[in-house]
C-alpha positions in Angstrom: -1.5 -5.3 10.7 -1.1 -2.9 7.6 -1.2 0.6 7.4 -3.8 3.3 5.4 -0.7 3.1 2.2 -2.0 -0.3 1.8 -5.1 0.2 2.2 -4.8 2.8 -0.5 -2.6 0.4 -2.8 -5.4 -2.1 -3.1 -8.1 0.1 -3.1 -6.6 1.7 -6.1 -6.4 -2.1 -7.8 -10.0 -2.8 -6.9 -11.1 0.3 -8.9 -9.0 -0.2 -11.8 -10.2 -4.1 -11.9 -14.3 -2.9 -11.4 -13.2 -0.3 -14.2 -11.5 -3.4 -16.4 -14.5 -5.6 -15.9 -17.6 -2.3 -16.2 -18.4 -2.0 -12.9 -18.1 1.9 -11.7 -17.9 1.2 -7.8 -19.1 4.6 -7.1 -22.1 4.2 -9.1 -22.7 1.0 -7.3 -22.4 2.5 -4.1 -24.7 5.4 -5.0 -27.3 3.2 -6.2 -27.0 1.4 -3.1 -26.5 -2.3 -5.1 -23.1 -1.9 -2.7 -22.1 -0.5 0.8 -19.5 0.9 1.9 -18.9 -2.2 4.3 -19.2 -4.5 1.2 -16.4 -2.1 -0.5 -14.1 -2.2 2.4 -14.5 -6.0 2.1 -13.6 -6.0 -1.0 -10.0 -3.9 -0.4 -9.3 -6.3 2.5 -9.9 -9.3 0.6 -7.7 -7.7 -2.3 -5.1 -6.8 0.9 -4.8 -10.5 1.7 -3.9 -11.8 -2.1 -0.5 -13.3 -3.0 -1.3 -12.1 -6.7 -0.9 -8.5 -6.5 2.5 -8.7 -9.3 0.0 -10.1 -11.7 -2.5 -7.7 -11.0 -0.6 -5.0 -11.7 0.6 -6.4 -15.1 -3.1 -7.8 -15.8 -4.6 -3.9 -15.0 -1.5 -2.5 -17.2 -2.0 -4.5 -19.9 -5.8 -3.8 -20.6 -5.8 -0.3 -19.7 -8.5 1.5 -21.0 -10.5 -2.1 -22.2 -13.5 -3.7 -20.9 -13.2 -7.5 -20.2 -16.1 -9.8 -19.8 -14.1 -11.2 -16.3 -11.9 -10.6 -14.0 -8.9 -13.2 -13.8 -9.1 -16.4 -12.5 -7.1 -15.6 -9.6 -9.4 -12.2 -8.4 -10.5 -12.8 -4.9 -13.6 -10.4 -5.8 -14.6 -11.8 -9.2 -18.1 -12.9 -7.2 -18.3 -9.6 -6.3 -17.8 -7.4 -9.7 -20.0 -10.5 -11.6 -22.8 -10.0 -9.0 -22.6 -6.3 -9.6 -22.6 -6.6 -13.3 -25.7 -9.1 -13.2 -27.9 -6.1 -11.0 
């Protein structure tokens, strides 16, 4: 089990990767093209990666750009590229 800092941790790298690859996850979910269940899915498949170091260093490195993708490695690049193709 992990506990809500977690949570938090990885919810914070999900945004910054959606706002990396131009997906604004709170747009998404007010459009309804994503639900909060698919969101939490999205943190807890982010909780369960073993790449979180590169993440971090990825997200720092292109601050402030917009990417076409996410990293190979991204357990929700299906995810962000579904929700940039809607």
């Amino acid at each position: 089990m992990f506990g809500f800092q977690k949570f938090d941790d990885h919810s914070t790298l999900v945004n910054k990767m959606g706002d990396t690859v131009g997906v604004d996850l709170v747009e998404e979910l007010q459009r309804g093209t994503l639900t909060p269940s698919d969101l939490r899915g999205a943190v807890l498949r982010c909780v369960g990666c073993r790449e979180t170091g590169k993440c971090r260093q990825f997200l720092a490195e292109h601050a402030g750009e917009t990417l076409d993708h996410t990293p190979s490695y991204c357990r929700n690049a299906d995810t962000f590229e579904a929700l940039k193709g809607e």
